[in-house]
Structure formats: C-alpha cells, structure tokens
N, C-alpha and C positions, 0 to 999 in steps of 0.2 A: 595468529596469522602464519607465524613460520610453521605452525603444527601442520597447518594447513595446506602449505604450497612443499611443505614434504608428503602427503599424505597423495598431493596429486602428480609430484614426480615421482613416487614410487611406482601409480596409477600407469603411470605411460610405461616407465621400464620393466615392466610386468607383464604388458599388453599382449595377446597373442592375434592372430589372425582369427579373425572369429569361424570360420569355418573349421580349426582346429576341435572347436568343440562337438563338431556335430560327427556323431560318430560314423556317419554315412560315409563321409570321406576319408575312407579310408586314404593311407601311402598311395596307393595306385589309382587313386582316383584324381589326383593331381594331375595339369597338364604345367601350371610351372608355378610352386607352391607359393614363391617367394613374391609373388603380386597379385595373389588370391583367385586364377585360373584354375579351373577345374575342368573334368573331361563331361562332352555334354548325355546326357543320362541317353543310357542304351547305345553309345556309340562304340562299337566293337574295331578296332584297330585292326590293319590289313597286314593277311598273314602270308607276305611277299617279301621278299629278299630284297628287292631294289622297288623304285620307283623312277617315274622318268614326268621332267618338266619341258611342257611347252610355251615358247614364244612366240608371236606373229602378230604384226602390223596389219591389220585385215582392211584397210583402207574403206573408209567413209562409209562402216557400216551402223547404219540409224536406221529406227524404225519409222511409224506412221504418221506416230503423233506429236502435237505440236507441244512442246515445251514451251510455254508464256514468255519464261524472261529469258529465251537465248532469243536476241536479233539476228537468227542467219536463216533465209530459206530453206536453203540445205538441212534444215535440221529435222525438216517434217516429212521434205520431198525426196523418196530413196531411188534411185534412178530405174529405169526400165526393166535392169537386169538384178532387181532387187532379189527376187523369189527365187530365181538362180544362183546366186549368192550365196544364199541361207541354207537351202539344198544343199548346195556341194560343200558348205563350212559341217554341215551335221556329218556328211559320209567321210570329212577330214578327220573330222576328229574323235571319229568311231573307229576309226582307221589308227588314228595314231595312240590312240587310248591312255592319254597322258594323267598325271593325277594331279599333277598341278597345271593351269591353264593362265596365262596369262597373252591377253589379246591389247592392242593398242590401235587404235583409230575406230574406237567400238563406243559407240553411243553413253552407256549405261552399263553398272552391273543390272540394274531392275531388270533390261531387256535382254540381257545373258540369262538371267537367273526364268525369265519367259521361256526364251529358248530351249534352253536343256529340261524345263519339267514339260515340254510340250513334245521336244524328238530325242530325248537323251537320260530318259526314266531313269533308264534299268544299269545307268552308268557309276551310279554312286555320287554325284556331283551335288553335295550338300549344301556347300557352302562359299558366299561370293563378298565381293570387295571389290571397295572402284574409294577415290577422291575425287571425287568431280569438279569440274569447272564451275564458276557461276554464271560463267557466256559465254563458252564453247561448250559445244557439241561433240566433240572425238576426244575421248578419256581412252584413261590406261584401268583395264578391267580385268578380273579374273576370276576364277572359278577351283574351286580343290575337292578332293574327298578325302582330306586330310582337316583338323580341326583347325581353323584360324585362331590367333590370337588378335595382340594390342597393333593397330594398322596406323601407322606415321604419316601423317598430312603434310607436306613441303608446299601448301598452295600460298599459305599466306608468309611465306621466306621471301626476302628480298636478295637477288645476287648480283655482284656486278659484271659488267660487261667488260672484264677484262682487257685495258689497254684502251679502252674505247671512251671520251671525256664530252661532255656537254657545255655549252657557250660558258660557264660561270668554271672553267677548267676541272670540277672535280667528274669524278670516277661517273660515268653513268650505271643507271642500275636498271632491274627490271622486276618485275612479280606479276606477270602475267603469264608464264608458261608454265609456273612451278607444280601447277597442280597434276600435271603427266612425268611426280615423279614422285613415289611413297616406298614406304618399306612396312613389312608384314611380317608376325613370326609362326611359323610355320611346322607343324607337327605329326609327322609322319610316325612316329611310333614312344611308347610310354620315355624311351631312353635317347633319343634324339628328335633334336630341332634343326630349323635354321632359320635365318632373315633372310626373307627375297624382298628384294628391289625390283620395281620394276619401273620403266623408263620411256619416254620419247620426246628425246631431246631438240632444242629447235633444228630444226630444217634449214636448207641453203646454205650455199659454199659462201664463199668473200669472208675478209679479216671479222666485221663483227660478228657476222653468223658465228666462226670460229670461239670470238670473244666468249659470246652469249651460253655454250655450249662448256666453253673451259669454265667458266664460273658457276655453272649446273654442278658440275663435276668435283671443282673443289670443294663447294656446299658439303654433295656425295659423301666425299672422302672424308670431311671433320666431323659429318655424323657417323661414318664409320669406324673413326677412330675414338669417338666418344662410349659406342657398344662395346667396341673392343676394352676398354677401359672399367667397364663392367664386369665385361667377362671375357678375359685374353682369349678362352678357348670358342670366340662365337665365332659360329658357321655364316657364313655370310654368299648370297647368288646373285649377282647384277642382271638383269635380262632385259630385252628390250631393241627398239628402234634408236639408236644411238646417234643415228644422222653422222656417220662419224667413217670416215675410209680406213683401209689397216693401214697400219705405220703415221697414223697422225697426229697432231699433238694431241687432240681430247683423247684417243685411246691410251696414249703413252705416258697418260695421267695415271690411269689404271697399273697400268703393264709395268710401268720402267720406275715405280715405286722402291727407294733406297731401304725403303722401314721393311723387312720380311713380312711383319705380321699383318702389316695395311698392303702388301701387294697382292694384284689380283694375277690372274692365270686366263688364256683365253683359249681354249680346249681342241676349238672347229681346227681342222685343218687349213692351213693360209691358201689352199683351192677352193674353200668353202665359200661360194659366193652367192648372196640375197638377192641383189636387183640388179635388173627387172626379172619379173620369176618366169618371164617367156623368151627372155636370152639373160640369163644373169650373170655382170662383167665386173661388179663390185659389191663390198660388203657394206653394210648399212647396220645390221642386224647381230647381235652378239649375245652369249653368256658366259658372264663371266665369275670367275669363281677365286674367292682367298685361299691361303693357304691351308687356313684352316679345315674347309671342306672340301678340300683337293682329295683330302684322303678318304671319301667317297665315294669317288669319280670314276663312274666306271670306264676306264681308259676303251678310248674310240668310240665310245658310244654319243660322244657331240657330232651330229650333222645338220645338213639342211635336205627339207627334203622335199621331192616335187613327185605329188602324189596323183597328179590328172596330167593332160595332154599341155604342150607350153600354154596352148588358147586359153584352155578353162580355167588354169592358173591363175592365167591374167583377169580373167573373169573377177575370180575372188579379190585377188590383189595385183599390186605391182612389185610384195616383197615375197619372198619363201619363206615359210616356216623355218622352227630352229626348234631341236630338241638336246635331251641330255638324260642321262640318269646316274641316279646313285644307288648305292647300296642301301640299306636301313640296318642300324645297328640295335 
C-alpha cells in the first residue's frame, strides 16, 4: 500500500502540462503557459507599436428578437431610430478603429459578434465576450482582435450595500447587478498582457445608490488584489460606465488607494466630460489604469471623443465614447 501511494505522489510531482508534449507547441506558441493557453492556430499577432481601447455605454442597444426568459418588452422592441443606431455605431467604430472594444448597455456579445461579421469584415474583430444577465437585457460586452483568455464572471457575487441595513439590523446585500462587471485577460502581443475589467455600475445618485456602487467596487479591488498576488507585476484596465461623478467617493476608492500597487490612475483630463454627449457637463464614464500598466500609457492619448453633430450623438447615446492607448511591448 505505501509502495503504492508513493508510486502515485511521485505520479503528480512529475506531471507536466500535457501540452508540453506535443511537439507543435513550441515556446512561442504559448499565449500563457502556466494555465495551458495557447495561441489560436494561424493567428498572426499585430505588427503595431501601440494599440488603442474603447469604451462606450451605447444605451439600450437590442436587437429583434425575443429572448424567452428576459421579462422586459424592451428587450425585443428597439425603438424607431434602431437602424440609425447601428449605422452610425458601425461608421464610429470604423472611425475610431480601436482593438479592444468594450460596449455597455449592449444586448449581447452574439449580437456584437452579428454585427461586426455583417459591417465590420475587414476589421480583424475576431474575437467577443459578454457575462450575461439571466433577466436583463443591457450587458457589458466586447469585441478584440487580440486573443482573449480566462473571462471572470462576478454575476453570481453577493456585495453589500454599504452602510445601508434591512428590518433584522444586518448589512443589506444585493446580486443582482453583478453580472455588468467581469474581468478578461487580454493579449496583445507574444510578450505582453493585461486584465480589463469592464463595468456599469448601478445608476442614480442618493446614499444607497452610493452604497450599492461602493460595495461593487470594494468586491473590484479584493479581486484585484488577489491577481496582484499572483502576479505583483499584473497589468490591470478598469473601463466602463461607472455611474460615478469625479471627486467621489466610489472613484476615490480607485484613485486615493494608500497600497501603490492596488492604486489606479485616471488618464482623461478633469475637462474630459461624458454626459449628455449633446451638452456634456459631467463624467460618468472612465479608464482606469494601475500602476502597473501606467507605463504603457501613451500619455494624452485618453479622451472622449464626439465624432458626429451633438444631435446624432445623442442618437446613438446619451454618453461619449472614451478611448486610450498603449504601447505593446
């Protein structure tokens, strides 16, 4: 018997990754060895110096059809100025030719990933990701020509409502918004990564809303400090609908971080303002970036940017776009 249960802990301390064996995969065929990713066959890595990610809240874009188990009308009926919409989102984003894409109040990746193989070929836009709701209808969704990795589900996290207590005095909680908050790892070239987050935090002002949004955010930050703990040197990108004004507490959860390595950086210029994107008088809209991938950052290259007349702006949305870029090492 002991022959035996040495025979099978040798078995494990022995073990390699089975894909070590296969001689196909070579070193370079790796996209991050140490969890058995691999780069996907024929995918030729882009031979650019920088790269540039977008954000944008594209408000209440769905498609036709009826999804069974969301209970919302809204979820099948796209309003009048649907086809105009879609239009003017395709000449945006040809326009701003970002390579990472991440959109929030967007039905579906399925219906992203429609989109771009039906007006956006010739883009390179391979590859998409979404966590979806199980009854809502406006996900946080995105699109890359970069290879995706392992994608972080936060839908079934429980957070509390910070400060805010239910008839039996304890802490009230919630898990129903979580799923318009996930993290993705993201692979722009053989010798760099990073983690994007992407985000849309609850909506409305007043103390709970506040609550509901600061306890998103703590969640945020203990999984961020958890990666970091992995691996001190992760790259890490917040982006998103933040529901959140500058100088407030939920940002200055980010921002005003004592740890160095868990503080974020927020790039935009403090004139950079989201909403409404046809008089825009405050920020909503943010990315945000650690220390770690600060040294990336192509300095002033974070804006917001309004690429049609205020009208048709508002068309599309009621927020502005947010972009950024980095270098690629």
């Amino acid at each position: 018997m002991y022959c035996a249960m040495f025979l099978i802990l040798m078995g494990c301390v022995g073990s390699k990754n089975l894909i070590e064996k296969n001689s196909y995969f070579s070193k370079q065929n790796y996209i991050a060895k140490h969890n058995g990713e691999v780069m996907p066959v024929g995918y030729q890595y882009f031979k650019k110096d920088s790269f540039k990610v977008l954000s944008w809240n594209v408000a209440h874009f769905v498609d036709s059809f009826d999804d069974p188990y969301i209970d919302s009308k809204r979820e099948n009926q796209p309003d009048s100025l649907m086809g105009n919409k879609v239009a003017s989102l395709v000449v945006a984003l040809r326009r701003i030719d970002a390579a990472v894409v991440v959109l929030q109040e967007f039905e579906s990746a399925k219906f992203l990933r429609s989109l771009a193989n039906e007006h956006l070929q010739d883009m390179g836009y391979k590859y998409f990701a979404d966590v979806p709701s199980h009854g809502w209808y406006m996900n946080v969704v995105m699109m890359s020509k970069f290879p995706l990795g392992i994608i972080y589900g936060y839908g079934n996290v429980t957070t509390p409502v910070l400060g805010a207590s239910i008839a039996s005095g304890a802490t009230e909680t919630q898990n129903t918004l979580n799923t318009r908050m996930w993290s993705i790892d993201v692979y722009p070239s053989p010798n760099y990564n990073f983690l994007l987050t992407g985000v849309h935090l609850k909506a409305g002002r007043g103390e709970r809303n506040v609550a509901m949004r600061k306890g998103q955010i703590n969640f945020l930050k203990q999984q961020f400090k958890r990666f970091l703990k992995e691996d001190k040197n992760k790259n890490i990108l917040v982006l998103g609908d933040f529901n959140s004004v500058q100088g407030s507490e939920e940002i200055n959860l980010f921002l005003q971080e004592k740890n160095k390595r868990e503080k974020f950086i927020d790039p935009l210029p403090d004139s950079a303002m989201t909403h409404t994107s046809d008089a825009p008088k405050r920020r909503l809209d943010y990315v945000l970036i650690n220390t770690n991938m600060y040294k990336e950052y192509k300095v002033g290259s974070a804006k917001v940017s309004s690429l049609f007349s205020p009208l048709k702006m508002r068309e599309i949305s009621d927020h502005l776009p947010v972009t950024i870029n980095f270098t690629i090492k």
